[in-house]
C-alpha positions in Angstrom: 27.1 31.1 40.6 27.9 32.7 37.5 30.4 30.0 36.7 27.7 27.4 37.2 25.6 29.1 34.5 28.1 29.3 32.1 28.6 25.7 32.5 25.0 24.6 32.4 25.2 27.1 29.1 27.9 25.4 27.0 26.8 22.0 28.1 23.6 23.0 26.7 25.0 24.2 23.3 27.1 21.1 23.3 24.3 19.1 23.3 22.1 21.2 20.7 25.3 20.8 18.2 25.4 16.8 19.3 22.0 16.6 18.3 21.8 18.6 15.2 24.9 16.7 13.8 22.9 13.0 14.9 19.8 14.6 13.0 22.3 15.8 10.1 23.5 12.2 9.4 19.9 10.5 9.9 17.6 10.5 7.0 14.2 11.6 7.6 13.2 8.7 5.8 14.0 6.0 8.1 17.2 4.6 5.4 19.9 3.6 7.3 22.7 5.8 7.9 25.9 5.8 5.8 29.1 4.5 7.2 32.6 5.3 5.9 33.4 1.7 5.7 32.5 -0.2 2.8 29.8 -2.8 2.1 30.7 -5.6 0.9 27.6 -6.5 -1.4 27.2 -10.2 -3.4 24.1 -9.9 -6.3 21.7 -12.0 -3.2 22.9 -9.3 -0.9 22.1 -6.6 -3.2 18.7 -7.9 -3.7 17.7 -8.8 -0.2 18.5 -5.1 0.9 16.8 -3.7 -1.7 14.0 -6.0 -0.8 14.3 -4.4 2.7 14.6 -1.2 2.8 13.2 0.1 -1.1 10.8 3.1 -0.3 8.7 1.5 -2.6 8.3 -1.4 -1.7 7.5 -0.1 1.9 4.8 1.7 0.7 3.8 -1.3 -0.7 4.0 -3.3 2.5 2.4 -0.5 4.2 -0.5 -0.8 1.5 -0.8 -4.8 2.6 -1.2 -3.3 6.3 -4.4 -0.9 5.0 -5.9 -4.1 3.5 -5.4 -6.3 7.2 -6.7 -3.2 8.7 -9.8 -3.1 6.1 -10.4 -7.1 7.0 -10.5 -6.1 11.0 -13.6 -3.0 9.7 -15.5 -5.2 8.1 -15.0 -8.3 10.9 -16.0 -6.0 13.2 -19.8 -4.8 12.1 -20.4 -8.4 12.6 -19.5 -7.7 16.6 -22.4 -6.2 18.8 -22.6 -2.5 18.6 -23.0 -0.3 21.5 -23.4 3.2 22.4 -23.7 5.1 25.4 -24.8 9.0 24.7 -26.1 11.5 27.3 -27.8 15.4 26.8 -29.3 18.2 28.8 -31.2 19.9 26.7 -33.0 23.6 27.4 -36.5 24.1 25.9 -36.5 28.2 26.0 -39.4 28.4 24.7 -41.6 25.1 24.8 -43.4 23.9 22.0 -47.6 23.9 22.4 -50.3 21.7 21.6 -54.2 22.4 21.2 -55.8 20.4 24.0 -59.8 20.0 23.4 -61.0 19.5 26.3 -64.5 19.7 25.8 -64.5 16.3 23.8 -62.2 14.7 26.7 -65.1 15.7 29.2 -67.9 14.2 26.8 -69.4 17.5 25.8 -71.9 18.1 29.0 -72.7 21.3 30.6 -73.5 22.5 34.2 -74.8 19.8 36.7 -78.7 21.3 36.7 -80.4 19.1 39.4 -81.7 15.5 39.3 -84.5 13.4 36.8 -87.0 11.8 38.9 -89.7 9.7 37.1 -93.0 8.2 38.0 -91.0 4.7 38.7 -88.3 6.2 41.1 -91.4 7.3 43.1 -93.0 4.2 42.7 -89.9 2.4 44.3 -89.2 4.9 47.1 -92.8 4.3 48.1 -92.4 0.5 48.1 -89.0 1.3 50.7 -86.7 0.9 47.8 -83.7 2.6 47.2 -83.4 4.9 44.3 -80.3 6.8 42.5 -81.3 9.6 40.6 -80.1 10.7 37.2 -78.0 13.8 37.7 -79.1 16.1 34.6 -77.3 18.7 32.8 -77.4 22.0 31.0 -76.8 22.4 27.7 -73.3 22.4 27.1 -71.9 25.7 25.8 -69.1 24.9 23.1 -65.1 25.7 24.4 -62.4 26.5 22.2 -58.8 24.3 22.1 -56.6 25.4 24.8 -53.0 25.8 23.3 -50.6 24.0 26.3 -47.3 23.4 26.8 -46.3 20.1 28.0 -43.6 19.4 29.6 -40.4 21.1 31.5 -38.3 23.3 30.0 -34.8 21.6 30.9 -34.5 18.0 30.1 -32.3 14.9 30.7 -31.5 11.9 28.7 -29.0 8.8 29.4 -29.2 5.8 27.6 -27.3 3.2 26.4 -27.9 0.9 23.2 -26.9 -2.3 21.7 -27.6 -3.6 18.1 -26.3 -7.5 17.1 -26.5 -8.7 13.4 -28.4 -12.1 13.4 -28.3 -12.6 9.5 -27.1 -10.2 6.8 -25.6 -11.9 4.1 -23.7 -9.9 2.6 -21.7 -9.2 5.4 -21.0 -13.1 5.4 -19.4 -12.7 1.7 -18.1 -9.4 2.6 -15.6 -11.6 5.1 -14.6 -13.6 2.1 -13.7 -10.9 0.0 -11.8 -9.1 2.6 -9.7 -12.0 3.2 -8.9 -12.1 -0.7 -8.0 -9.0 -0.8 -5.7 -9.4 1.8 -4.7 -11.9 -0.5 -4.4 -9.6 -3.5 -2.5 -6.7 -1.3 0.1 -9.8 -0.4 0.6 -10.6 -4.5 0.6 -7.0 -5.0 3.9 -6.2 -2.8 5.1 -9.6 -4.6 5.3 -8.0 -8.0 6.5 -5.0 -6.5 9.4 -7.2 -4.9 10.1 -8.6 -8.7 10.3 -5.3 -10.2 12.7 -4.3 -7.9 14.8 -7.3 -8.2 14.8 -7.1 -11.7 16.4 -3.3 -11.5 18.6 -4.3 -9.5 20.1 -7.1 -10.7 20.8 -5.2 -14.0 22.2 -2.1 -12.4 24.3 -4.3 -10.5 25.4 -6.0 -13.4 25.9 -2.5 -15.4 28.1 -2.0 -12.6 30.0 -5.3 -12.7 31.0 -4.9 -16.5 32.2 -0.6 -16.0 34.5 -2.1 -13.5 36.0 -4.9 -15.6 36.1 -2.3 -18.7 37.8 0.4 -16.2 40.6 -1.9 -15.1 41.0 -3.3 -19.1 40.9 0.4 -19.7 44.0 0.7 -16.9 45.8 -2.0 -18.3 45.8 -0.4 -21.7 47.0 2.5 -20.6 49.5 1.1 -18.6 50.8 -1.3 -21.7 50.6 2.0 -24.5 52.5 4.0 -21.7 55.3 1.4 -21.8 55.4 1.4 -25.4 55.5 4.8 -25.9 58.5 5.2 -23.2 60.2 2.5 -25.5 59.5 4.0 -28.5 60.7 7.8 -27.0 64.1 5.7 -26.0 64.2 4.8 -29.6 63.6 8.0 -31.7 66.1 9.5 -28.9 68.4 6.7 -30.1 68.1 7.3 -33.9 66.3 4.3 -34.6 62.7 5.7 -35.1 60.6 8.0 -36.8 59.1 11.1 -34.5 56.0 10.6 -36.1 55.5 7.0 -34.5 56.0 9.0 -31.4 53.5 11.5 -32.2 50.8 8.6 -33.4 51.6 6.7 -29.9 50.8 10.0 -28.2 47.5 10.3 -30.0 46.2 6.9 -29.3 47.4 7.3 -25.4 45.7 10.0 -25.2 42.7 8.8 -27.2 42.7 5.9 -24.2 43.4 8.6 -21.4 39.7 10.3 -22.4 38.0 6.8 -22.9 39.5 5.7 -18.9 38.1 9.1 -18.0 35.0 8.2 -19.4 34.7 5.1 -18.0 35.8 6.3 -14.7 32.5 8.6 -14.5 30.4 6.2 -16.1 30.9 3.6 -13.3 30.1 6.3 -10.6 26.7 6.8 -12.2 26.5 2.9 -12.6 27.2 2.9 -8.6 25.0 5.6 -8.0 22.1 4.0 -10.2 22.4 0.8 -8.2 22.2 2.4 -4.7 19.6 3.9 -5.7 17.6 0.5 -7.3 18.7 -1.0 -4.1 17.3 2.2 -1.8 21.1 2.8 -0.4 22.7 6.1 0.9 24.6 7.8 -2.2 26.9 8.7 0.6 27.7 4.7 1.6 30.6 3.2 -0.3 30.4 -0.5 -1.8 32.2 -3.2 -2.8 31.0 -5.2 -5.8 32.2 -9.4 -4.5 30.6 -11.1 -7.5 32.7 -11.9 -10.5 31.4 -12.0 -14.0 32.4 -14.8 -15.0 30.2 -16.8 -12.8 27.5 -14.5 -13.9 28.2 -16.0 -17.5 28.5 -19.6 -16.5 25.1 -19.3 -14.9 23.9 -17.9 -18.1 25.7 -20.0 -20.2 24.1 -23.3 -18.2 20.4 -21.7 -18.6 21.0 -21.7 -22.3 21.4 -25.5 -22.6 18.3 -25.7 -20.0 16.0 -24.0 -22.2 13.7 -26.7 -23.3 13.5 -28.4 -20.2 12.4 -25.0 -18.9 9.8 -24.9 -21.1 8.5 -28.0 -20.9 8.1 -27.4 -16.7 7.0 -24.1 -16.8 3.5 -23.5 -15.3 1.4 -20.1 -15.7 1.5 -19.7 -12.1 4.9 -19.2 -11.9 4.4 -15.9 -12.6 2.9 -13.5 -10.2 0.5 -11.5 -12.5 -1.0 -14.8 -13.4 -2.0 -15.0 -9.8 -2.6 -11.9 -9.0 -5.6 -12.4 -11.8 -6.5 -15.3 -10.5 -7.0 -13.2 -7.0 -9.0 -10.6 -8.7 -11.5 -12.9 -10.4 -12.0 -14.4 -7.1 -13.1 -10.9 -5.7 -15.1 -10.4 -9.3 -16.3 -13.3 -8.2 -17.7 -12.8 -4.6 -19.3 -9.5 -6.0 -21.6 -10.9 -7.8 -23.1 -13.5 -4.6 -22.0 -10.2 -3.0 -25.0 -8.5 -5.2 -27.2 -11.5 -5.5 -27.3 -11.4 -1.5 -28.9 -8.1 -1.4 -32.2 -9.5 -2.3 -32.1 -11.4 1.2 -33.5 -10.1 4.4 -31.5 -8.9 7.1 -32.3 -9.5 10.5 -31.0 -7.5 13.5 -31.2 -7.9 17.5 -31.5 -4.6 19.4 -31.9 -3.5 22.7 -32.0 -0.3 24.9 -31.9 1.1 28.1 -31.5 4.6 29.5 -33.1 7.7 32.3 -35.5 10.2 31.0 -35.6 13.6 33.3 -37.4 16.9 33.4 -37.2 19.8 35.4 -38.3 23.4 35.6 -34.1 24.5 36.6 -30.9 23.2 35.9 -30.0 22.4 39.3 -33.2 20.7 40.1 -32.3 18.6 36.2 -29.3 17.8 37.9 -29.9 16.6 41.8 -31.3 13.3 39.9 -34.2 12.3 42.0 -35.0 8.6 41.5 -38.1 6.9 42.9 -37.7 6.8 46.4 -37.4 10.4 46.4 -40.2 13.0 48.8 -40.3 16.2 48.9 -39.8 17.2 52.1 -42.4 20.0 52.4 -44.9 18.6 50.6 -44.2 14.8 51.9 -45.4 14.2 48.0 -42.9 11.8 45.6 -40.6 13.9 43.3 -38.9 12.0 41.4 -38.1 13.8 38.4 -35.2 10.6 36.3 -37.4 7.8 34.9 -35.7 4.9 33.3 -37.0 3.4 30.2 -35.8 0.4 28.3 -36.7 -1.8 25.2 -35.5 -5.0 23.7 -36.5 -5.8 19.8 -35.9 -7.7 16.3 -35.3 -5.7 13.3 -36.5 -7.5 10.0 -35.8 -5.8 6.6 -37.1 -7.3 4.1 -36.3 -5.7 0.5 -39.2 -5.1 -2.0 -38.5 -2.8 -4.5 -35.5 -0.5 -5.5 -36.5 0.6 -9.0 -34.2 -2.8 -10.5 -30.7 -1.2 -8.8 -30.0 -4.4 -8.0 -30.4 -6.1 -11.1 -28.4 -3.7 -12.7 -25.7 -4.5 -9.9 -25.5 -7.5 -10.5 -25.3 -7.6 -14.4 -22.8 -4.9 -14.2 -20.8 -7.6 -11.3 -21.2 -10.7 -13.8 -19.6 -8.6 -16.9 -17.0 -7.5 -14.5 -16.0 -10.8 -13.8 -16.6 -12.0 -17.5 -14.0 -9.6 -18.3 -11.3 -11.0 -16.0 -12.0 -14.6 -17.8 -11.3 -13.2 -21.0 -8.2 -11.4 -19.7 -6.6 -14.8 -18.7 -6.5 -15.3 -22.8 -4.7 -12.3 -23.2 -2.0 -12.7 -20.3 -1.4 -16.4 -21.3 -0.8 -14.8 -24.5 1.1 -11.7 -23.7 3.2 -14.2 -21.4 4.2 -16.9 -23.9 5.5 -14.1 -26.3 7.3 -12.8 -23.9 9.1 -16.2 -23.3 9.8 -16.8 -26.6 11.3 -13.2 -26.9 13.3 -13.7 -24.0 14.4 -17.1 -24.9 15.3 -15.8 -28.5 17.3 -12.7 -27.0 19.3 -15.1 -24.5 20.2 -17.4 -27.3 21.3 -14.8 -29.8 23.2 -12.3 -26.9 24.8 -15.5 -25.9 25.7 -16.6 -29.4 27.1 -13.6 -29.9 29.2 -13.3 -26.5 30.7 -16.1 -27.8 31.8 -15.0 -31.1 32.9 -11.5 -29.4 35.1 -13.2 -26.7 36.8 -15.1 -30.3 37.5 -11.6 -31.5 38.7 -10.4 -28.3 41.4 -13.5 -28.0 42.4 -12.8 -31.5 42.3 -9.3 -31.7 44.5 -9.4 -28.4 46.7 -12.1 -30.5 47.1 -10.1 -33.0 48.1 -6.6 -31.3 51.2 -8.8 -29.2 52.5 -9.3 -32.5 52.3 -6.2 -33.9 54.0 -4.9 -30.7 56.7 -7.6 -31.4 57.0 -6.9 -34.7 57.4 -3.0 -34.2 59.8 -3.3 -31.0 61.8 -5.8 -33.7 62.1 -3.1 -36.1 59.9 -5.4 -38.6 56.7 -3.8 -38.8 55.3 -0.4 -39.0 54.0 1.9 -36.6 50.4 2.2 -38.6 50.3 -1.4 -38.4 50.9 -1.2 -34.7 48.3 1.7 -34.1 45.5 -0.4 -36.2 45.8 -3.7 -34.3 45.4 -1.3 -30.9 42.6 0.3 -32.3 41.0 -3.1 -33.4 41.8 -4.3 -29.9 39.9 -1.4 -28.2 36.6 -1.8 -30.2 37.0 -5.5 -29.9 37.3 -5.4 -26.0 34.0 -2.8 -26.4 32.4 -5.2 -28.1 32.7 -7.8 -25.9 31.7 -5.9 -22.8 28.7 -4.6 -24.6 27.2 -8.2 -25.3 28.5 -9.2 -22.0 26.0 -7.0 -20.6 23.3 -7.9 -23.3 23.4 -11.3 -22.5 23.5 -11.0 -18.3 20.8 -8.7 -18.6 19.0 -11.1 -21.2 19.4 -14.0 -18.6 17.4 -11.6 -16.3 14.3 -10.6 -18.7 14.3 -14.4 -19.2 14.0 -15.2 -15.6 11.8 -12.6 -15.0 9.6 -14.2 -18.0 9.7 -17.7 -16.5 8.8 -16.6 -13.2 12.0 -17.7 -11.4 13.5 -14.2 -10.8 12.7 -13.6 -7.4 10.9 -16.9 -5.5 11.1 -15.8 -2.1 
């Protein structure tokens, strides 16, 4: 038995560890979990996971599921409405009313005999028959009597149903919701472009510190090889220990910058895992190369003005997410108009009304069949009720709140009119900016990748030169250093220019089309 235990204990702690290590490596917030293998990402691939699983943007989807949920509310007060709603309720102490009963019994006094005239004899004589007047006393005056009516427990059951039959603004109040459905959908859609746009240029940040890091390595590598040779020499006679010493500077002068470069692309990895909403922990693999990235840029350029000339404002999605809100401005104002119409309702009711002088008698729910059985008297002590009606409101008056409603609903959407000026505006500056930027980051890409070739030219022949004993070892050390800012040029207006191509195609409105 105790062995049993034991086991039933570690199998238990064995699956309290299982279980805290599964909870260890899932993310509370839903992101997938990291795997040791890497992931093999293309700039599309990058983008449609980021699409997927951004917390942002899933807040922003969740935010498009409010609005549905905000169109079924207001679809629903259009449905009928019903209720059911019982109570037993305990009068303690019952309320009292003054009961005159001297006016209910006409104000007469005692009964004091009969009235017999001279005709009532008259007609008795002749063998007629004759009713006598009764007569009365005076009547002597009677206070109220304070009573209390009713019993002191009481029952109610009822169940009630209401149908709208005309209420206009609930008929515009559909249209709106279903634009704003609308809106919540553009909404998320902008959201999606931001995100897109972030990515791409952390993923091309990323693209260019790799190239740079392996340029870096092959520097390295080619100074290391020189400065074996030129050891070998000075060991040899044949050169000077201070070209040793300045080829030790500048590798180690390249050593820092690899270092550098080395760091810089892990924060240029960990930026884009984190554009794309990916587990720091989960390694990637970059598959796009940049020079494609540059041909595609490079073709855009000699697009430009066909680009223009078939752009439309719509393209881009604040355009039409202005467009959505001056529909809404829009419907507000019938919205406040349709206040000044009636509204018309159907409504109907039916329920059991009971009384008793105990809870238990409340309770044994005597209908109208019931008798007492002492008595042999009816007892019923549940009644039903029930009532069926039209509603009409008709508005009169409300101090001009609804004039002021709708005033305040026309400048509204007079506002968003004159904001399509200022967006048509703000958006054909920002294509001319971005169009200018592409041009000139591409212009000069072109004159840096020049420099590049010839700075790269010209440091193989000062290597040849010094390895042939016919040039110097400052001469050598310049043309490196020329070749190291040219190939830092180049990579910083290689990145100018992708991410140029990006602000223009976010500009144009062809970022992200999906």
């Amino acid at each position: 038995m105790k062995n049993i235990c034991r086991l039933l204990l570690l199998l238990a702690v064995l699956g309290f560890l299982s279980l805290h290590e599964m909870l260890a490596q899932t993310p509370a917030t839903g992101q997938p979990v990291a795997t040791s293998a890497p992931m093999a990402l293309s700039l599309p691939q990058a983008i449609d996971y980021a699409v997927k699983n951004k917390s942002t943007l899933q807040s922003s989807r969740i935010d498009q599921e409010l609005a549905a949920a905000q169109v079924g509310q207001v679809k629903s007060q259009g449905l009928p409405q019903i209720n059911v709603a019982a109570s037993v309720t305990d009068n303690y102490k019952l309320q009292r009313s003054l009961v005159d009963f001297g006016a209910i019994g006409g104000g007469r006094g005692e009964l004091a005999g009969a009235t017999l005239t001279p005709s009532d004899i008259t007609a008795a004589q002749g063998g007629q028959a004759v009713t006598l007047q009764p007569a009365y006393d005076k009547p002597v005056p009677q206070p109220p009597i304070a009573l209390a009516l009713g019993f002191q427990y009481q029952g109610n059951a009822s169940a009630s149903a209401s149908q709208q039959l005309f209420n206009g603004s609930y008929l515009l109040g559909l249209k709106a919701a279903k634009v704003y459905q609308q809106l919540s959908v553009k909404q998320t859609k902008q959201s999606e472009i931001d995100v897109v746009e972030q990515v791409s240029k952390a993923y091309y940040s990323t693209l260019v510190a790799g190239q740079r890091l392996e340029l870096l390595s092959r520097n390295v590598a080619r100074l290391d090889t020189l400065l074996f040779q030129t050891q070998k020499t000075f060991e040899a006679g044949f050169a000077e220990k201070l070209d040793v010493q300045r080829l030790q500077v500048q590798r180690n002068n390249l050593r820092i910058e690899q270092q550098n470069a080395e760091r810089l692309i892990e924060l240029s990895v960990a930026l884009l895992k984190f554009q794309m909403g990916l587990d720091q922990r989960q390694p990637v693999q970059l598959t796009d190369s940049l020079s494609t990235a540059v041909l595609d840029a490079e073709r855009l350029k000699q697009s430009l003005a066909q680009a223009n000339a078939e752009f439309n404002y719509q393209n881009r999605i604040e355009y039409s997410v202005l467009e959505t809100q001056r529909d809404l401005a829009a419907l507000d104002v019938r919205n406040q108009k349709a206040g000044y119409l009636p509204t018309l309702n159907l409504v109907g009711a039916y329920g059991f009304l009971g009384s008793a002088r105990s809870l238990p008698t409340l309770l044994e729910l005597r209908g109208p069949n019931s008798i007492d059985p002492v008595t042999n008297f009816p007892n019923q002590n549940w009644f039903a009720f029930g009532n069926v009606g039209l509603q009409l409101q008709i508005p009169v008056f409300d101090g001009f709140r609804k004039k002021y409603q709708v005033q305040s609903a026309k400048l509204t959407l007079k506002q968003i009119n004159t904001g399509f000026t200022t967006l048509q505006q703000s958006i054909d500056l920002q294509r001319t900016q971005s169009q200018t930027t592409l041009q000139n980051d591409l212009d000069v890409l072109t004159n840096q990748r020049a420099n590049l070739e010839l700075a790269t030219e010209v440091a193989r022949v000062a290597k040849v030169k010094f390895q042939e004993g016919v040039g110097s070892n400052v001469e050598l050390i310049t043309a490196e250093t020329d070749l190291r800012q040219a190939q830092t040029n180049y990579y910083s207006a290689l990145y100018d220019a992708l991410v140029a191509k990006v602000d223009y195609d976010k500009a144009s409105g062809t970022l992200y089309t999906k």
